[in-house]
C-alpha positions as CSV (number, residue, x, y, z in Angstrom):
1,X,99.8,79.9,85.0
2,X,99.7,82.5,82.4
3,X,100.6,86.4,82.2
4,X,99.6,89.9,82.3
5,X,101.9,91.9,81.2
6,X,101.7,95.3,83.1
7,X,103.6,98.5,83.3
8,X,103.4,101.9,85.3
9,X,102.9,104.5,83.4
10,X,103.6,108.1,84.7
11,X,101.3,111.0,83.5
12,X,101.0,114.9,84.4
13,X,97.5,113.2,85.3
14,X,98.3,110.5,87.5
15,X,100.1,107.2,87.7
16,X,98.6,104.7,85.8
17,X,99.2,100.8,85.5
18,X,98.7,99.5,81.9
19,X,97.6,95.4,81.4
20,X,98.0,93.3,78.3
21,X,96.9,90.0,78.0
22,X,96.8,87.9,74.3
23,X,97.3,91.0,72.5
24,X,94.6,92.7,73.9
25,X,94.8,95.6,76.5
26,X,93.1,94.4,79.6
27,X,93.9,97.7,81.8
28,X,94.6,101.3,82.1
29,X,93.4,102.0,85.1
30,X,95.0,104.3,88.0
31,X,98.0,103.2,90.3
32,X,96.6,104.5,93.5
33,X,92.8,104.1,93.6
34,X,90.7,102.7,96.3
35,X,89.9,99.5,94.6
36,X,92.9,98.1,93.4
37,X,93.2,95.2,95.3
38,X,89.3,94.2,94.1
39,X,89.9,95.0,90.7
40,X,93.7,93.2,90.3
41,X,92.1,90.4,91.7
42,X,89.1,90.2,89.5
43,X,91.2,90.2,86.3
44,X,94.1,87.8,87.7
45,X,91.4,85.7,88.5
46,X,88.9,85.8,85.6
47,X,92.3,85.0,83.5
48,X,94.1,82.8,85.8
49,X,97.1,84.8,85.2
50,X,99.5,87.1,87.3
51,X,101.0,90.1,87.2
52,X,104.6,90.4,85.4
53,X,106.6,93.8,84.3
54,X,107.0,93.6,81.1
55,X,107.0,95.6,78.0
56,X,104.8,94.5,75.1
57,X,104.0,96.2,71.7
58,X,99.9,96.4,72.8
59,X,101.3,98.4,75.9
60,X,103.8,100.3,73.7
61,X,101.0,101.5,71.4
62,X,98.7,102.3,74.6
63,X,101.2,104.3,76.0
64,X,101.3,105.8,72.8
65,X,98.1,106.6,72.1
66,X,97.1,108.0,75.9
67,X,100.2,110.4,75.2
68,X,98.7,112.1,72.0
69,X,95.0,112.2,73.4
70,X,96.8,114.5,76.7
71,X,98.4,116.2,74.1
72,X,95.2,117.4,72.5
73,X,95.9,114.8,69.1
74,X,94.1,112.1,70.0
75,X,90.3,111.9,70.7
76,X,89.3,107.8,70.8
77,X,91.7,104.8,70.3
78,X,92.0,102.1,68.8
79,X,94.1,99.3,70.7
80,X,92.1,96.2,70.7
81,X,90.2,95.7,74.0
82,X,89.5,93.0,76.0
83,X,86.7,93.6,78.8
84,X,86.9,91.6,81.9
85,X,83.6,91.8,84.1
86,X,80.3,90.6,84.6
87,X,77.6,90.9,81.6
88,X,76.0,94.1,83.0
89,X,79.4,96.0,83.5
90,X,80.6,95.0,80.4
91,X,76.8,96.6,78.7
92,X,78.0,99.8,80.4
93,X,81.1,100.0,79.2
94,X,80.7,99.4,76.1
95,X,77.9,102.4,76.3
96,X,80.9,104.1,77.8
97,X,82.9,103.8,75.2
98,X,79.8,105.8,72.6
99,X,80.2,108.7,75.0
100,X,82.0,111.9,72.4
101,X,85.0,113.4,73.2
102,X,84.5,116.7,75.1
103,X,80.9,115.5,76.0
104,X,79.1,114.4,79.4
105,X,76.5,112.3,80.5
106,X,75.1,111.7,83.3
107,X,74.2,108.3,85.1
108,X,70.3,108.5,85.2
109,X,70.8,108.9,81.1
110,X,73.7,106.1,80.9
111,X,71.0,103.7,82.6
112,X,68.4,104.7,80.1
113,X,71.1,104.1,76.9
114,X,71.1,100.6,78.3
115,X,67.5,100.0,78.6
116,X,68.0,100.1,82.9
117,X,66.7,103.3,83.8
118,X,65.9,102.2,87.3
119,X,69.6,100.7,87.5
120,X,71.1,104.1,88.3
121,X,73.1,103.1,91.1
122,X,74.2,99.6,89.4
123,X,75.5,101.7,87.0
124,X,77.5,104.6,88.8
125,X,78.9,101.0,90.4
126,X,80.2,99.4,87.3
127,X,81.3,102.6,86.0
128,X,83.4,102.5,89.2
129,X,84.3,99.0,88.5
130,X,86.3,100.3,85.0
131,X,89.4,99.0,85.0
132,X,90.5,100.7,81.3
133,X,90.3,104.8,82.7
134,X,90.8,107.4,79.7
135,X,90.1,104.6,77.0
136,X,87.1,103.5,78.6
137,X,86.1,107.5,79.5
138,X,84.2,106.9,82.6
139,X,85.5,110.6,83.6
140,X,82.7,111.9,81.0
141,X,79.8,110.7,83.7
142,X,78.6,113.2,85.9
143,X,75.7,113.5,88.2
144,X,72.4,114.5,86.7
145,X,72.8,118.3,88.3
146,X,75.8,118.8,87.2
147,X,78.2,117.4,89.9
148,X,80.8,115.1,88.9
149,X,80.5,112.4,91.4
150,X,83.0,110.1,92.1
151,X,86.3,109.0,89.8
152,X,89.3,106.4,91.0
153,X,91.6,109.0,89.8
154,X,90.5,111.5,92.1
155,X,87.8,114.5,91.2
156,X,90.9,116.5,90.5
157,X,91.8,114.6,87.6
158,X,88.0,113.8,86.5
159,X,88.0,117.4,86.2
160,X,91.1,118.0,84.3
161,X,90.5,115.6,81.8
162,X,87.0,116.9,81.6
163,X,89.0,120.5,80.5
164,X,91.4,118.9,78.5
165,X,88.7,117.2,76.3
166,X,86.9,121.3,76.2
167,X,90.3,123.1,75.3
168,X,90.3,121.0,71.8
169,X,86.8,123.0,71.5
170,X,88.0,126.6,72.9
């Protein structure tokens, strides 16, 4: 069986676990969020790997790179990604991704971008199903008036990153 590499990663944001897998990040996704068991067991299982603690240079330059963007000197990354999910989550992720720094959308427009406008609530579900938080921004989703829904990391957190991301702006 093979590995994913993992480590926690402690931020004034939240505890995070980073995933690497063939020189590719897998996951940065948060430590305590209700779906952890559904999501580690998606990607062990899609890879037919397990879980080890182990420090690699994909998760060195992660951890890295997360660290600048909450210090207001990063805005994207660019650690090479490897998306584990079904074709449809992996169409809104990617749409994720296109999202701008400091900018929102909400889910009724995400499922338009993607050619699903009736798909709303398939949507706000594989937007929940992101394992790769911050790098994949699924915080910059909010509801079409204006709430900001749900977010693994807590709505505390959705809305600090939400500020962070303004304050480069203020």
């Amino acid at each position: 069986m093979q590995n994913i590499n993992i480590q926690y990663f402690k931020t004034a944001y939240g505890e995070l676990i980073l995933g690497s897998h063939d020189n590719h990040l897998i996951m940065a996704d948060w430590r305590y969020r209700k779906m952890r068991d559904r999501i580690d067991k998606r990607i062990q299982s899609y890879l037919s790997a397990s879980y080890i603690e182990k420090a690699d240079e994909i998760l060195d330059i992660t951890r890295q790179q997360l660290n600048d963007y909450f210090n207001n000197q990063r805005s994207s990354f660019d650690v090479p990604l490897k998306l584990i999910g079904t074709e449809f989550q992996k169409k809104v992720w990617n749409n994720l991704i296109k999202i701008s720094y400091g900018k929102t959308t909400s889910y009724l427009e995400l499922a338009t971008n993607i050619s699903k406008p009736q798909a709303v609530r398939a949507v706000a579900n594989a937007n929940g199903a992101n394992a790769m938080s911050i790098i994949i921004p699924c915080h910059r989703v909010i509801g079409s008036n204006g709430a900001l829904g749900g977010y693994a990391g807590g709505l505390p957190t959705k809305r600090k990153l939400l500020d962070l991301e303004q304050s480069l702006f203020a």
